[in-house]
C-alpha positions as a Markdown table, in Angstrom:
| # | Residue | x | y | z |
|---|---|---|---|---|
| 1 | Unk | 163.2 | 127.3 | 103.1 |
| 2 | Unk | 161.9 | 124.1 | 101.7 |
| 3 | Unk | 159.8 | 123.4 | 104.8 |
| 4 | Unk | 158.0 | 126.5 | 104.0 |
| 5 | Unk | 157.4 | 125.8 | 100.7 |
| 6 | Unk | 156.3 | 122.4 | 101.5 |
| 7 | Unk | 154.2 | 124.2 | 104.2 |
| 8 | Unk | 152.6 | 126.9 | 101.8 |
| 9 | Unk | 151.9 | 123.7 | 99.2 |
| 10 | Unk | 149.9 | 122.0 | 102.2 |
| 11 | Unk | 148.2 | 125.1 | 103.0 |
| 12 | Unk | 146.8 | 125.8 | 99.1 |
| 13 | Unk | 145.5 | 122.7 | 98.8 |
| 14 | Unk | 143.7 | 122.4 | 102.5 |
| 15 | Unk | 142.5 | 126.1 | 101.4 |
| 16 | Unk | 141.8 | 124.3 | 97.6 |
| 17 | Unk | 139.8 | 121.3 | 99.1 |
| 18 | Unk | 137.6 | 123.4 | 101.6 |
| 19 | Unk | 137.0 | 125.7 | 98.8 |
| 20 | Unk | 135.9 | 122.6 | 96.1 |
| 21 | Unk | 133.8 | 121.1 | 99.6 |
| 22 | Unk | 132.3 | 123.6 | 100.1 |
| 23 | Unk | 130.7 | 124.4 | 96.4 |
| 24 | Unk | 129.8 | 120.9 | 96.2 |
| 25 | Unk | 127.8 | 121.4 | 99.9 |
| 26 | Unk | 126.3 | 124.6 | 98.1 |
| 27 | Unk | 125.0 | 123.0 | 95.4 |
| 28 | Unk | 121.1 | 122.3 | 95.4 |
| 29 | Unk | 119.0 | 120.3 | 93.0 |
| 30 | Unk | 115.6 | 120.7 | 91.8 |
| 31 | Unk | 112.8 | 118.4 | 90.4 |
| 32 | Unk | 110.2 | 119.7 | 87.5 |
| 33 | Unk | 107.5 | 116.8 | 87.0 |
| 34 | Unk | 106.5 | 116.9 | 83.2 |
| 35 | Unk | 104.9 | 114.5 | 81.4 |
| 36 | Unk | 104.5 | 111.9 | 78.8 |
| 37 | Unk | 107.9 | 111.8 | 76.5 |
| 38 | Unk | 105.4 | 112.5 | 73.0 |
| 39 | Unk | 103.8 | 115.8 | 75.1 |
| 40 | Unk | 104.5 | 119.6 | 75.6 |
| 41 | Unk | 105.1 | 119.2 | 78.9 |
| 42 | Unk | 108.3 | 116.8 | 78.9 |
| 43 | Unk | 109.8 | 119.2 | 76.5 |
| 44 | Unk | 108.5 | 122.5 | 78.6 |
| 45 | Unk | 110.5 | 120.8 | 81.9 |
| 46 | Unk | 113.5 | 119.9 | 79.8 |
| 47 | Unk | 113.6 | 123.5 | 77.8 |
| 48 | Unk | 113.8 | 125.1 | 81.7 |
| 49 | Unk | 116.4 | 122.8 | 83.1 |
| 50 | Unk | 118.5 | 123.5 | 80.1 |
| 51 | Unk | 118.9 | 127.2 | 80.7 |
| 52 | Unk | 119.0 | 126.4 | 84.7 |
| 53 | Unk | 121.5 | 124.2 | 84.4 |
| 54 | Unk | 123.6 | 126.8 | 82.0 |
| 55 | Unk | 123.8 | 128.9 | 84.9 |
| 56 | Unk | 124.6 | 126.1 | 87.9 |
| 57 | Unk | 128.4 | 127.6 | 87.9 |
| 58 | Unk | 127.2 | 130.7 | 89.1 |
| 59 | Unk | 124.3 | 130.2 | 91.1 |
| 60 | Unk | 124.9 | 126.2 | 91.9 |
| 61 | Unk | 121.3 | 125.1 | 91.2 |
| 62 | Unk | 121.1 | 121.5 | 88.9 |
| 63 | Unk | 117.7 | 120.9 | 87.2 |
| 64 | Unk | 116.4 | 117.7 | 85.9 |
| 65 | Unk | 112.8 | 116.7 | 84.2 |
| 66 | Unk | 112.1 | 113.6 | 84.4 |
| 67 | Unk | 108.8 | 111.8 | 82.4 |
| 68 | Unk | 105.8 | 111.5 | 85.3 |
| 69 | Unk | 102.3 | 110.8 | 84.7 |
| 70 | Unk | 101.3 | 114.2 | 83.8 |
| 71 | Unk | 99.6 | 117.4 | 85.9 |
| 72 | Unk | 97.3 | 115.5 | 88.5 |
| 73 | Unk | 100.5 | 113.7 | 89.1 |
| 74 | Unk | 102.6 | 116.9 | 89.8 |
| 75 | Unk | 100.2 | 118.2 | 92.1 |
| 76 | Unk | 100.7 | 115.2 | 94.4 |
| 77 | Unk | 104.6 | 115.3 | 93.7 |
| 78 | Unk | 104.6 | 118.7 | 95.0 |
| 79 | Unk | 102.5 | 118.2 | 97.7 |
| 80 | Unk | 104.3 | 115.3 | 98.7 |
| 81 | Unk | 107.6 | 116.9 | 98.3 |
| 82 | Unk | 108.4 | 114.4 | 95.2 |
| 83 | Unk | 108.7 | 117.4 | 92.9 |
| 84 | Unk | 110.0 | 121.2 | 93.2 |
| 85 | Unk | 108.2 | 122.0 | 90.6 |
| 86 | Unk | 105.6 | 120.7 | 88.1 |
| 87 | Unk | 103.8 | 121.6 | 85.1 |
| 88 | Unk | 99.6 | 121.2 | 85.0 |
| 89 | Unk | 96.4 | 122.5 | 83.9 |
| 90 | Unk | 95.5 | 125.6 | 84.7 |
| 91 | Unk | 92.3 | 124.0 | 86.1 |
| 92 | Unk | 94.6 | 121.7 | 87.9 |
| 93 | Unk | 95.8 | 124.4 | 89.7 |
| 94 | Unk | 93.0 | 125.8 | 91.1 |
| 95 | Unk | 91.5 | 122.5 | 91.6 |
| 96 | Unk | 94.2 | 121.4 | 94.1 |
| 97 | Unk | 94.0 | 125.0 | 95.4 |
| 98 | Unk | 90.7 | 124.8 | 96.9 |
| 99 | Unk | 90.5 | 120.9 | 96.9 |
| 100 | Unk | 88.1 | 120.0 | 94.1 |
| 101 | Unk | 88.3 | 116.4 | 92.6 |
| 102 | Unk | 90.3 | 114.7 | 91.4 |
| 103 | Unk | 92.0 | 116.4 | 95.1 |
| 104 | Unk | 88.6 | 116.4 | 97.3 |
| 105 | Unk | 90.5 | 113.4 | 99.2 |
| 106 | Unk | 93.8 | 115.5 | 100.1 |
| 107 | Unk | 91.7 | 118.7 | 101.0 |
| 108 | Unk | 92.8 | 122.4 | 99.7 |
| 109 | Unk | 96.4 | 122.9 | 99.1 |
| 110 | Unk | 96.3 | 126.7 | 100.2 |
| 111 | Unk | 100.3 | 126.5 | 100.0 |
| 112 | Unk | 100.6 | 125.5 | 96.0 |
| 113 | Unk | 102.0 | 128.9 | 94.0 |
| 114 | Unk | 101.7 | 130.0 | 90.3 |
| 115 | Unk | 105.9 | 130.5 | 88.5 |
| 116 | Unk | 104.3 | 131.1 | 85.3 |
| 117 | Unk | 102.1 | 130.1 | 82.6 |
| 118 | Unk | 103.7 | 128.3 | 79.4 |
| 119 | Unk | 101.7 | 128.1 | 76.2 |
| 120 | Unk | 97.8 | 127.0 | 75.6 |
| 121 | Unk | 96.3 | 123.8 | 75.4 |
| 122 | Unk | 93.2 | 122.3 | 74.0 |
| 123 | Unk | 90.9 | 119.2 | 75.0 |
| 124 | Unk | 91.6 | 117.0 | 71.6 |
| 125 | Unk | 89.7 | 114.2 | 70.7 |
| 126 | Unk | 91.2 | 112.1 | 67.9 |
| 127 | Unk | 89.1 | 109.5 | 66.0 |
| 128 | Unk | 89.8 | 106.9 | 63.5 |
| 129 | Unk | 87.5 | 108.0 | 60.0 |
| 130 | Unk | 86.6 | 104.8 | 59.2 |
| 131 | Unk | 85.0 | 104.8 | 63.2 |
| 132 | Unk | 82.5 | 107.6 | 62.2 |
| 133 | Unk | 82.4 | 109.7 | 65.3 |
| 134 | Unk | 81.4 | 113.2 | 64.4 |
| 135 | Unk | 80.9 | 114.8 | 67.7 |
| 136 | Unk | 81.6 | 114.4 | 71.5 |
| 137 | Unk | 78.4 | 112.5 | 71.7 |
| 138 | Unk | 79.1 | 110.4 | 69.1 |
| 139 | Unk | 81.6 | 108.7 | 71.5 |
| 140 | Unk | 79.2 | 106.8 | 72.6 |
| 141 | Unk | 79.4 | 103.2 | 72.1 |
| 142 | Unk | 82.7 | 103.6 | 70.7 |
| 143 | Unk | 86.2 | 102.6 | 72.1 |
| 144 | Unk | 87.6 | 105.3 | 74.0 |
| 145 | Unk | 91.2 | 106.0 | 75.3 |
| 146 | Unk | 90.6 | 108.5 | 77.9 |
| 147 | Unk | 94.0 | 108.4 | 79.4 |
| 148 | Unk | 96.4 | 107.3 | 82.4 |
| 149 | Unk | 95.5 | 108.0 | 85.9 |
| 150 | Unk | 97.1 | 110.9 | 87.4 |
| 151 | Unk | 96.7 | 113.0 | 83.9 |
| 152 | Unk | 94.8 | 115.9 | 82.9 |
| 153 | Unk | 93.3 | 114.5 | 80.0 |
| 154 | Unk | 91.8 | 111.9 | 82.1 |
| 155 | Unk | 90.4 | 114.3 | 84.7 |
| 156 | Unk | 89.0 | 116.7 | 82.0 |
| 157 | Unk | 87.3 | 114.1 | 79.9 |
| 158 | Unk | 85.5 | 112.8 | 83.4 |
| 159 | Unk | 84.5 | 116.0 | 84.0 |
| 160 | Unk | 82.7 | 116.1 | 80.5 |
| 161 | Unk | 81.3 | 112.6 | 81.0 |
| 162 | Unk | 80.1 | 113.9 | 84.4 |
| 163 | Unk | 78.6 | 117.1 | 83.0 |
| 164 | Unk | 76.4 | 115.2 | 80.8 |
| 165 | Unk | 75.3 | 112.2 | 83.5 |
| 166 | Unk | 77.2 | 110.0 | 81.7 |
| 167 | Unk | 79.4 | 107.1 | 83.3 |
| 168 | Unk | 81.9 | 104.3 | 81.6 |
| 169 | Unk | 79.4 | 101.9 | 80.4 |
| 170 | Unk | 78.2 | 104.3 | 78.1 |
| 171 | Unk | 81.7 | 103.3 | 76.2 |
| 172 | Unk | 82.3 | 99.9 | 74.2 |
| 173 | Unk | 85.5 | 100.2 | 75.7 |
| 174 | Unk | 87.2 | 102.5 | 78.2 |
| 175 | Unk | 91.3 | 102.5 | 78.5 |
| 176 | Unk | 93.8 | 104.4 | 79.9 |
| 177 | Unk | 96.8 | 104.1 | 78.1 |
| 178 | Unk | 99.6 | 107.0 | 78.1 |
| 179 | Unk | 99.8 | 109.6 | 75.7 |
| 180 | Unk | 102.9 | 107.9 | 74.1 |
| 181 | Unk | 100.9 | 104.4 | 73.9 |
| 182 | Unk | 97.7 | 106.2 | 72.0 |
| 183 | Unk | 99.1 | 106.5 | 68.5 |
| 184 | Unk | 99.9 | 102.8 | 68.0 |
| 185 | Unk | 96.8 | 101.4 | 69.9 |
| 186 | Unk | 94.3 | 103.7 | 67.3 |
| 187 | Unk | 96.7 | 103.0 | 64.2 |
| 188 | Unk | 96.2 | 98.7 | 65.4 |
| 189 | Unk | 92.4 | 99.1 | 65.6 |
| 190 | Unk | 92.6 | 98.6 | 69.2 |
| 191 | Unk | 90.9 | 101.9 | 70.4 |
| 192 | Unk | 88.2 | 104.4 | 68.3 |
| 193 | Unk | 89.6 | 107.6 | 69.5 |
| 194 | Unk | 92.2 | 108.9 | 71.8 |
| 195 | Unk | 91.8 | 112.0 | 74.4 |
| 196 | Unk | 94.7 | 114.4 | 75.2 |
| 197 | Unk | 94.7 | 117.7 | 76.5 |
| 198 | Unk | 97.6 | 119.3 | 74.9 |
| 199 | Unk | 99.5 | 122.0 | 73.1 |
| 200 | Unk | 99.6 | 121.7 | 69.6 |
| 201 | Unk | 101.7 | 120.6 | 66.9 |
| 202 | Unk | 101.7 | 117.6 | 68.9 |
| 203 | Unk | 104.2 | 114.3 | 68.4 |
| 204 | Unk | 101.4 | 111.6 | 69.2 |
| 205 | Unk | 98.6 | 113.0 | 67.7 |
| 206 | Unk | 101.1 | 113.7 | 64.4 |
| 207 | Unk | 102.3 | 110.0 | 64.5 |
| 208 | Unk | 98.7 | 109.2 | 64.6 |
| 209 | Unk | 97.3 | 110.8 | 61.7 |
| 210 | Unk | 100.2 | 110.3 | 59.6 |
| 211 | Unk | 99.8 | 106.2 | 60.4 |
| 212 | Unk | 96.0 | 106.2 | 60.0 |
| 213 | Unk | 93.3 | 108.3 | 58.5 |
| 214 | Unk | 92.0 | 110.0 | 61.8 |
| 215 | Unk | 89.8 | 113.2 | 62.4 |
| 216 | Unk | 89.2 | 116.0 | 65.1 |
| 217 | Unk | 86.2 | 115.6 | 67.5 |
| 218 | Unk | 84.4 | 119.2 | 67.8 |
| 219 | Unk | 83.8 | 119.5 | 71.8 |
| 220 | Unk | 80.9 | 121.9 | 71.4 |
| 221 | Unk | 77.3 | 122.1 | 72.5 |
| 222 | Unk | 75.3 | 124.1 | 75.7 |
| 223 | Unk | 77.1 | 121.9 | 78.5 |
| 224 | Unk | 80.3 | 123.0 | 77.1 |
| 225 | Unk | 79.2 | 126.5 | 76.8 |
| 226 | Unk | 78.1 | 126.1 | 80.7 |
| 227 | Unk | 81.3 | 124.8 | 81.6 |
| 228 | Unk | 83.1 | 127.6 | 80.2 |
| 229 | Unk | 81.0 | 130.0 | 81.4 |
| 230 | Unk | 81.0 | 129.0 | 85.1 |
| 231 | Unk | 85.1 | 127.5 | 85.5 |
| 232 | Unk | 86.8 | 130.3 | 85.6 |
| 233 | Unk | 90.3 | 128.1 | 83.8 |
| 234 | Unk | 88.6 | 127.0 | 80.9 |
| 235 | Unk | 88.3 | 128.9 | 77.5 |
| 236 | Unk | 87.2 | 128.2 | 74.4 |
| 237 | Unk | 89.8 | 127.1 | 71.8 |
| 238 | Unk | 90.4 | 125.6 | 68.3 |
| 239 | Unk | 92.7 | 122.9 | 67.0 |
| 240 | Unk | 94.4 | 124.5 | 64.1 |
| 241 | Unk | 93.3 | 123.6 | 60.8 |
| 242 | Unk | 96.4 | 122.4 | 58.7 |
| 243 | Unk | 98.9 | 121.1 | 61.0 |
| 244 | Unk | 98.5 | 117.4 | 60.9 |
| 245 | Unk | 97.3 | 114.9 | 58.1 |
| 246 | Unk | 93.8 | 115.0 | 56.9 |
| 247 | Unk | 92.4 | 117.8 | 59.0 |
| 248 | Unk | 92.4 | 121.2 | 57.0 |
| 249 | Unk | 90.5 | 123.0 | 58.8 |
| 250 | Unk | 90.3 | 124.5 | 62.4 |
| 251 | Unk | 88.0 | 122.3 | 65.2 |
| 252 | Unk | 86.2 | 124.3 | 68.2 |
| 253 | Unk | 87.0 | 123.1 | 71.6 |
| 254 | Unk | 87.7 | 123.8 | 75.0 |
| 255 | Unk | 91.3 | 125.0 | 76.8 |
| 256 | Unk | 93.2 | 126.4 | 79.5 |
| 257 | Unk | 96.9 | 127.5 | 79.5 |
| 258 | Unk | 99.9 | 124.9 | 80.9 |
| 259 | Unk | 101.4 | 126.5 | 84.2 |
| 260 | Unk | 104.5 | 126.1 | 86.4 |
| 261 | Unk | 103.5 | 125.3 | 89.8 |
| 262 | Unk | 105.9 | 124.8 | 93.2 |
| 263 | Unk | 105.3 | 125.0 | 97.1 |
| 264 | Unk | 104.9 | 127.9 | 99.2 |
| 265 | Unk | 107.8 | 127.0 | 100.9 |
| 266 | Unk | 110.5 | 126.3 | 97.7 |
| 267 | Unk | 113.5 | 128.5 | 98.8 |
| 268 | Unk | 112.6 | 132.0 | 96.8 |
| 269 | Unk | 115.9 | 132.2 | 95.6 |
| 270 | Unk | 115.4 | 128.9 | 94.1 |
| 271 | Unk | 112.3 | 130.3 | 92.1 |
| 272 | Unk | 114.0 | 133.6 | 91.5 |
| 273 | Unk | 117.0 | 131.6 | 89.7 |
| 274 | Unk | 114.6 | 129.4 | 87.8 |
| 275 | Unk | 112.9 | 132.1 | 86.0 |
| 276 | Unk | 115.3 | 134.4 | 85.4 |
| 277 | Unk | 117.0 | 131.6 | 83.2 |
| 278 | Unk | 114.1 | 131.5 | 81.5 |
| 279 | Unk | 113.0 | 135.4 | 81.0 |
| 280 | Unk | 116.7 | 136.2 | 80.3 |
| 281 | Unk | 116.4 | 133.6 | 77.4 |
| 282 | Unk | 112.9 | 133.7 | 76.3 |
| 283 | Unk | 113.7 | 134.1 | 72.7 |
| 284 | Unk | 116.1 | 131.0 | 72.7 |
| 285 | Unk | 113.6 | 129.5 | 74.9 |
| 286 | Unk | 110.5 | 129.9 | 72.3 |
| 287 | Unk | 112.3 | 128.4 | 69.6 |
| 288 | Unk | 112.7 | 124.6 | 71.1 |
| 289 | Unk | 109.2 | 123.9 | 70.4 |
| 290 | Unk | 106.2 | 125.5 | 68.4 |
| 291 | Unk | 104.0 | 125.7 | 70.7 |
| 292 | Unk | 106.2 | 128.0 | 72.4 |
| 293 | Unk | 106.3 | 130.5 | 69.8 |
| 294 | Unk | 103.7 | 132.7 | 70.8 |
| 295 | Unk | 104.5 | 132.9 | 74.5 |
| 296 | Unk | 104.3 | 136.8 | 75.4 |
| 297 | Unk | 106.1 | 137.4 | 78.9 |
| 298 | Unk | 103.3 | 139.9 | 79.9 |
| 299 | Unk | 100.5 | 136.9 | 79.2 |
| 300 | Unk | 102.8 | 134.5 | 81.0 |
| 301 | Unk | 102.6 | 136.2 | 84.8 |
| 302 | Unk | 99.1 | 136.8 | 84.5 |
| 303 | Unk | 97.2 | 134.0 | 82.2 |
| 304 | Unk | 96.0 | 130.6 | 83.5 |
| 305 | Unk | 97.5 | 131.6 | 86.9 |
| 306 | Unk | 94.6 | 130.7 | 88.8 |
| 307 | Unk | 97.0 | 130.1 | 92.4 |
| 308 | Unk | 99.1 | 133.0 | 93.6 |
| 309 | Unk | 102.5 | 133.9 | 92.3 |
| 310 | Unk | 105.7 | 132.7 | 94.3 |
| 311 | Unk | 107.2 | 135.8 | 96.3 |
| 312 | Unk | 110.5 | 134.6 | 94.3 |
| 313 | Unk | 108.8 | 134.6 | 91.0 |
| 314 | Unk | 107.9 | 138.0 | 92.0 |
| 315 | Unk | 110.4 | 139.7 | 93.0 |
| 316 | Unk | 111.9 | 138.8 | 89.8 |
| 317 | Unk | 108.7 | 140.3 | 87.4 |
| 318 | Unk | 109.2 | 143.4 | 90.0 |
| 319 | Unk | 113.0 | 143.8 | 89.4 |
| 320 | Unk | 111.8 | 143.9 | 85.5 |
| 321 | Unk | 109.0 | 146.5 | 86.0 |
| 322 | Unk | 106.5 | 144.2 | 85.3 |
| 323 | Unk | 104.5 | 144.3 | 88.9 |
């Protein structure tokens, strides 16, 4: 009778083992590049994992988010297979899609597929007052961060200098420090104005007006207006007046909406999972950052998706009546 026992003891925990073996072999893990640590973007990948990761008992996916250098960047880590996911311009997007700079080199990434879009962003200039910059043009001469390679504030402000058959020497000085690095640098005199491309309130640009008396750039004029008018991912936009230090009133610029991006060939249920943690907690989900507030789930499978969706991203919009 005991060896039975014993026998039956031995068998549970063989049957335990394989059992714990096995969930361990089923578990898969997923990469979302993001951004700077001051941006929306770090806290956009972040805010998903969170609600992926409530769910890894049930369907065994584990999320992380680490900082990368921003949506140029992302493109390459999914292309590469870096990243599962990443967040970017909408422009971004399209311009990997059909391999426009800043991805001419790589060619057209036919296999890169819209999750969803997240909230708006806007092409901000900052400027120190006391530097007297009152427009885009006014930049001239001036010391300019136009940020790190690999992000999209870098690739959108070349595309402005470009537009107006401008190049670097037109700058007293031209750096590319990250978005967490602007703040200090304009706030120690080292730079006139700092570029970011951005959803808004925004920790850098609130740590740099609340450290120095610094200003909105209007990003107006007819080349902007052209731009607009022929790219079908940029809009025009408006920094809110009131949010930060000094700057009461609302600026006119240009924007595009942030968008979750992956491969073709991500595993659908994979996608599927991911965004029904976040549908099924949108609410919860818009209140870990204001410029999630206003995210509408219609706007976000259809605006700023300028790649096609994921067939497991849509199978989940279907199952809600959506598609």
């Amino acid at each position: 009778m005991k060896g039975l026992t014993l026998l039956a003891g031995v068998i549970a925990a063989t049957l335990s083992f394989s059992h714990s073996e096995n969930a361990v072999a089923s578990e898969q893990f997923i990469t979302i590049g993001t951004g700077g640590q001051t941006g929306v973007y770090y806290v956009a990948g972040q805010s998903i994992c969170r609600f992926v990761n409530r769910g890894a008992d049930s369907h065994g996916i584990k999320c992380n988010a680490p900082a990368s250098g921003g949506g140029v960047a992302n493109v390459n880590g999914i292309r590469s297979g870096e990243y599962n996911f990443g967040v970017m311009q909408s422009d971004h997007q399209y311009k990997a899609l059909y391999g426009q700079a800043p991805f001419n080199t790589q060619g057209e990434m036919a296999d890169i597929r819209s999750v969803f879009s997240l909230q708006s962003e806007i092409f901000t200039i900052l400027a120190r007052k006391d530097a007297k910059i009152s427009d885009f043009d006014s930049l001239k001469g001036k010391r300019v961060n136009i940020g790190n390679p690999g992000s999209g504030q870098r690739d959108t402000f070349e595309q402005l200098i470009d537009a107006k058959k401008w190049n670097h020497d037109v700058f007293a000085l031209v750096s590319d420090l990250k978005p967490a690095e602007q703040a200090s640098a304009m706030t120690d005199n080292n730079i006139d104005a700092m570029s970011y491309f951005v959803g808004h309130p925004n920790g850098a640009i609130q740590e740099a007006t609340t450290t120095v008396d610094a200003v909105f750039v209007p990003v107006t004029g007819d080349i902007i207006d052209a731009l607009v008018a022929e790219k079908p991912y940029f809009t025009k936009a408006e920094i809110p007046g009131g949010m930060y230090r000094g700057n009461p009133d609302p600026v006119p610029s240009l924007g595009g909406k942030a968008v979750l991006s992956t491969h073709a060939n991500t595993d659908p249920e994979l996608v599927y999972q991911l965004v029904k943690s976040v549908f099924d907690n949108l609410d919860r989900f818009k209140r870990l950052h204001p410029a999630f507030a206003s995210l509408d789930e219609k706007a976000m499978i259809a605006d700023g998706l300028t790649a096609p969706l994921h067939d497991g991203a849509m199978r989940y919009y279907k199952e809600r009546g959506w598609l």
